[in-house]
C-alpha positions in Angstrom: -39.2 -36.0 5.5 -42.3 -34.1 5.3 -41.4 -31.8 8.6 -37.6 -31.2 6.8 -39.5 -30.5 3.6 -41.4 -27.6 5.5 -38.6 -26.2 7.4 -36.7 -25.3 3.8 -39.6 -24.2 2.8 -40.6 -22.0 5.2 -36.9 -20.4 5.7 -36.3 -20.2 1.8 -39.6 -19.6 0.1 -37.9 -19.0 -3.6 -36.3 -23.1 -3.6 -39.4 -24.9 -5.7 -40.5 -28.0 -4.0 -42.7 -30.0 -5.2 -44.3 -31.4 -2.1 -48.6 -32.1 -2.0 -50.4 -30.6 0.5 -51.5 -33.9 2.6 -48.4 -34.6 3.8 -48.2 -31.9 6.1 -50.1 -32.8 9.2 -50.3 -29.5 10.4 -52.0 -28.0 7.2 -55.6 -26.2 8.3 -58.3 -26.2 5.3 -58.2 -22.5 5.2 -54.7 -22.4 4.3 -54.1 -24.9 1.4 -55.8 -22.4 -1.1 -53.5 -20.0 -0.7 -50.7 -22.2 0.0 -51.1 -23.5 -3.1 -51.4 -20.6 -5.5 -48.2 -19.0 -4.0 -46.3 -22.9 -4.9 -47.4 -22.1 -8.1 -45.9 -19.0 -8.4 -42.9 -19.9 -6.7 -42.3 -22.7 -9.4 -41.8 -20.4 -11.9 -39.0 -18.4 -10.5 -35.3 -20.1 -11.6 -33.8 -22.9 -9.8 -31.4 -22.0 -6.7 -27.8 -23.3 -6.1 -28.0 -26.3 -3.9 -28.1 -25.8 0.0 -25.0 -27.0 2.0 -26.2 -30.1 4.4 -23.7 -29.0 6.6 -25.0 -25.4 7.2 -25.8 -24.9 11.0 -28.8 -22.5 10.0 -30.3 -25.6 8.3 -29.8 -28.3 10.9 -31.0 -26.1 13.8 -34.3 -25.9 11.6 -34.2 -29.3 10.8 -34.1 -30.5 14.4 -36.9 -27.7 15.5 -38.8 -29.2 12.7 -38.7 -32.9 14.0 -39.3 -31.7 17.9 -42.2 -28.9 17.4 -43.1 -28.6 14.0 -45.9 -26.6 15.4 -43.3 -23.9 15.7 -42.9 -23.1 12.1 -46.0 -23.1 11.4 -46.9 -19.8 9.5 -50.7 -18.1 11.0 -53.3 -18.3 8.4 -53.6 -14.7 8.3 -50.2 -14.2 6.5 -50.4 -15.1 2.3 -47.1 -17.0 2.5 -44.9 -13.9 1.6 -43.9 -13.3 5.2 -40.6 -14.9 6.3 -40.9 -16.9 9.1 -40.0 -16.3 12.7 -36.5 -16.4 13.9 -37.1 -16.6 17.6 -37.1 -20.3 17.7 -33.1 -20.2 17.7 -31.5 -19.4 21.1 -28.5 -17.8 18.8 -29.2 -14.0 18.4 -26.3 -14.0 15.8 -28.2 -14.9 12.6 -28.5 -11.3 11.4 -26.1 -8.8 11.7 -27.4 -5.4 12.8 -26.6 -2.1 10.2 -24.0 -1.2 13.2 -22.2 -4.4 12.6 -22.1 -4.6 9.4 -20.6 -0.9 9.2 -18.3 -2.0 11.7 -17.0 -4.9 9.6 -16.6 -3.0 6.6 -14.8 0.2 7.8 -10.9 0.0 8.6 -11.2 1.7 11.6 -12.5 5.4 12.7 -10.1 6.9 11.5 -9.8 6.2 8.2 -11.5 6.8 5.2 -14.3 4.4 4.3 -13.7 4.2 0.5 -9.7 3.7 -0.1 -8.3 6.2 -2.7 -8.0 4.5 -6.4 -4.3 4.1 -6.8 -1.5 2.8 -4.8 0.5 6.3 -4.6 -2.6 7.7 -3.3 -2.4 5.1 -0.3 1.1 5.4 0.3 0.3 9.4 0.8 -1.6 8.8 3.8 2.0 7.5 5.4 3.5 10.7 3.6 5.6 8.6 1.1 6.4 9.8 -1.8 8.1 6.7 -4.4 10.0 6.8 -7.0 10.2 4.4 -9.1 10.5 5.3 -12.8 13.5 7.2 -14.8 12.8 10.9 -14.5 10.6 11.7 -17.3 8.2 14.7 -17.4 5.2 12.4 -15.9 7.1 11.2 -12.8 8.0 14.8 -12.2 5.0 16.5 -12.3 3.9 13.6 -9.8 6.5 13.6 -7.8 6.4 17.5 -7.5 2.4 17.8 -6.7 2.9 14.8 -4.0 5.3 16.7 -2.1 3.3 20.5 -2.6 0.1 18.2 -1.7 1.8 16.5 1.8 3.3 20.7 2.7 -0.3 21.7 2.7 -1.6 19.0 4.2 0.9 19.4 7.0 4.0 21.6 7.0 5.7 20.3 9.8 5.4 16.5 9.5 8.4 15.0 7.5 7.9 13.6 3.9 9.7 10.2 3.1 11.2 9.7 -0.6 11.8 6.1 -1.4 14.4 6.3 -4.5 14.5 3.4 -7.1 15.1 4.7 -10.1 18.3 5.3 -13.1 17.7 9.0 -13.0 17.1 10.5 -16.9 18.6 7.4 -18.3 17.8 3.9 -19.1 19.3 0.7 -17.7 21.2 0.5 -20.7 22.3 4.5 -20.9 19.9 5.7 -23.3 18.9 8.6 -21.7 14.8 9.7 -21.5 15.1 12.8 -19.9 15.7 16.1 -19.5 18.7 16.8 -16.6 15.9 20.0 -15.8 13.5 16.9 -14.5 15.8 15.8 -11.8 16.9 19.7 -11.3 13.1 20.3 -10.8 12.6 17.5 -8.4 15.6 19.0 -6.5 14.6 22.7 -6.4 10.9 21.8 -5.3 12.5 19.8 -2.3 14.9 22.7 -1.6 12.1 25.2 -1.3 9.4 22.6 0.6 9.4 23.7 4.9 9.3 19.6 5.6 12.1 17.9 6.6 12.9 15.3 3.8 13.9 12.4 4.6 15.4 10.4 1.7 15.7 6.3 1.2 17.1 4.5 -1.5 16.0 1.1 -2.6 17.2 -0.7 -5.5 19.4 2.3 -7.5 20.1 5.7 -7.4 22.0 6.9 -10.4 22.6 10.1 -11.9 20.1 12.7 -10.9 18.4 9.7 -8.8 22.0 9.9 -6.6 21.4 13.8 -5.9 18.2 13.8 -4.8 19.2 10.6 -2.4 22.4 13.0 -1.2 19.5 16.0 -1.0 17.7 14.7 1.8 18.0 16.2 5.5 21.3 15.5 6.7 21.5 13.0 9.3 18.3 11.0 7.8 19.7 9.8 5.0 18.8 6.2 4.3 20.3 3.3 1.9 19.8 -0.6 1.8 21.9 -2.8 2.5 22.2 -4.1 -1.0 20.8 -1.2 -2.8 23.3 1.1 -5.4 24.5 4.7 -5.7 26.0 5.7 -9.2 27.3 8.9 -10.3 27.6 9.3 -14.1 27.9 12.7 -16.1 25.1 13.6 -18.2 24.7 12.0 -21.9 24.5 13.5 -24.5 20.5 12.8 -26.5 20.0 12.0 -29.8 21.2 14.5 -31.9 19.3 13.5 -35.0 19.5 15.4 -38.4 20.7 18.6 -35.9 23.0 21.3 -37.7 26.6 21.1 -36.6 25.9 24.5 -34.9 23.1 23.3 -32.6 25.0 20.4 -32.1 27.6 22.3 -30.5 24.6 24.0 -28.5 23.5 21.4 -27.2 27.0 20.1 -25.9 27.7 23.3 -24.1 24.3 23.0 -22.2 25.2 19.4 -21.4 28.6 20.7 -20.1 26.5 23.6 -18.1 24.4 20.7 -16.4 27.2 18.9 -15.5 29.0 21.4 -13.5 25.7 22.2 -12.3 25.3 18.4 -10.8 29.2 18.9 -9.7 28.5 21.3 -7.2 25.4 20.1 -5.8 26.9 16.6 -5.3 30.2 18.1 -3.1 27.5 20.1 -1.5 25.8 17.7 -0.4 28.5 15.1 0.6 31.0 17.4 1.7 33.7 16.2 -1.0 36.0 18.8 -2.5 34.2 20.0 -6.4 37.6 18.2 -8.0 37.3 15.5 -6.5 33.8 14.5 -7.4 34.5 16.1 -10.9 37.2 13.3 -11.1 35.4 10.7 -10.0 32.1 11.5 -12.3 34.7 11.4 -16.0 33.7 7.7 -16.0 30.5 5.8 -14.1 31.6 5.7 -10.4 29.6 2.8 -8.6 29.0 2.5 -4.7 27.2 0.2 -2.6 26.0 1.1 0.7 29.2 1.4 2.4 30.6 3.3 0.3 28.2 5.2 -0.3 28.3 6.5 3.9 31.7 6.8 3.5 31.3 9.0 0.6 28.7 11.0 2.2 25.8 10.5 0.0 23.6 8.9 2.8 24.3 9.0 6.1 23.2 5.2 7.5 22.2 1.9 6.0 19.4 0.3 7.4 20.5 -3.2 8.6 18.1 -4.5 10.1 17.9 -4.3 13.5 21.4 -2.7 13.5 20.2 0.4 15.4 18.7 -0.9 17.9 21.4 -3.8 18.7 23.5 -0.9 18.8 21.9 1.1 21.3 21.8 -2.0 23.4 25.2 -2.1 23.5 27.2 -1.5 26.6 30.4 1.0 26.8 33.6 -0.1 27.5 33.5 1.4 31.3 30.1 -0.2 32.1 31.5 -3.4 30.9 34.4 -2.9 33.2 32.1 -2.2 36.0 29.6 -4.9 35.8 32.9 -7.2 35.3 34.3 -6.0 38.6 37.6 -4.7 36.9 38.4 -1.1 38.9 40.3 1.4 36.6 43.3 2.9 38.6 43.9 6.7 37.3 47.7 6.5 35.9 47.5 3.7 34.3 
């Protein structure tokens, strides 16, 4: 009990232990004086959490402590400061080197070793740009400076828009916005030289719809249970307004809508009456019809595209089923 007492001891200095001198057979005369003022001076530090029995450090010292305590004996030279040696152990794992422990905590070369502060800073590193708020001034000047930001990082990689938002209104049609925010959003991506490619998760109403129907034709995306809903502008709170600005305010409403007409049959390749008809109340589409009416171009089933592609044609089926097509038929 004495040997086990010295092998704690001797590995964790700081742990008081009240154990006398005599017991340790292995104790020179020259050392106990010292040995003895630095216990004293180890008591006084605070008490440590307890050690785990079950600790493979400790029971390798405890069974080098029962076969040749001689080995941890520290030289008299040393004052009883210096940790002991660790050659005793055949493992040369105990301590990791600076190179490992860099290694560990790195994600890989290529990365950064301090992660940016915020999720949308992360998701810029895959060039994604999300939104998921109603269009209000603070997701537009974020929105914006993400996609300026990706152009000069690189002008010729694509930028991915995940949409999930109710455009400049609320769930429940209160609107929050300006139409100019989704207009803004719109322009910037008109004038950007990377190929947008557009997904929507969730919902894509109003001015959320356009900017879905803006992406780069042919990489249009929608889920499969996500929505698409085209709605004409409302009308904000009015307040104690003077009839005349009142009547301002409606023919600038009416200006937006036409506006939003003829970038939506622009886009989907629908006649301007036709979606002008459609938008008098809210017109609602899930994913299919939302390809059919050309606001996205295909909806990411998974695995669809690549069950597809596996797919044989009718001729190769014919072949590999030994039926011979005669010409005439």
């Amino acid at each position: 009990m004495a040997v086990g007492a010295l092998s704690f001891r001797t590995v964790c200095p700081q742990i008081p232990m009240a154990v006398p001198a005599s017991s340790f057979p292995f104790s020179s005369p020259t050392s106990a004086a010292p040995r003895r003022a630095a216990s004293t001076r180890r008591m006084a530090l605070p008490p440590m959490p307890p050690l785990n029995p079950k600790d493979p450090f400790l029971s390798k010292l405890a069974s080098v402590a029962a076969s040749a305590p001689e080995a941890l004996a520290v030289p008299p030279s040393l004052d009883g400061e210096t940790p002991p040696f660790l050659d005793i152990f055949d493992s040369p794992k105990l301590m990791a080197t600076p190179a490992q422990v860099e290694h560990s905590v790195s994600y890989n070369e290529h990365r950064p070793r301090k992660p940016p502060p915020d999720l949308p800073s992360l998701l810029l590193h895959g060039r994604i740009v999300y939104i998921g708020m109603p269009l209000v001034p603070a997701v537009t000047e974020l929105v914006i400076a993400e996609m300026l930001y990706l152009q000069w990082m690189d002008p010729k990689q694509p930028i991915y828009l995940y949409i999930n938002s109710t455009g400049t209104t609320r769930d429940d049609g209160e609107t929050v916005g300006m139409e100019t925010e989704g207009f803004a959003i719109y322009d910037a991506m008109m004038q950007l030289k990377n190929e947008i490619q557009t997904v929507a998760v969730g919902a894509a109403i109003g001015q959320a719809c356009l900017l879905l129907a803006a992406g780069k034709k042919g990489r249009r995306f929608m889920m499969p249970h996500a929505k698409a809903m085209i709605q004409q502008p409302r009308v904000p709170s009015t307040g104690q307004l003077p009839a005349s600005d009142v009547l301002i305010r409606a023919k600038e409403i009416i200006n937006n809508r036409d506006t939003l007409v003829k970038l939506l049959a622009k886009h989907t390749g629908n006649p301007v009456e036709s979606v002008s008809k459609l938008m008098r109340r809210p017109f609602y589409m899930d994913s299919i019809k939302a390809q059919e009416f050309g606001v996205i171009d295909k909806i990411l089933w998974r695995g669809q595209e690549k069950i597809m592609a596996d797919a044989l044609s009718a001729e190769e089926w014919d072949k590999r089923a030994g039926i011979k097509v005669v010409d005439g038929m």
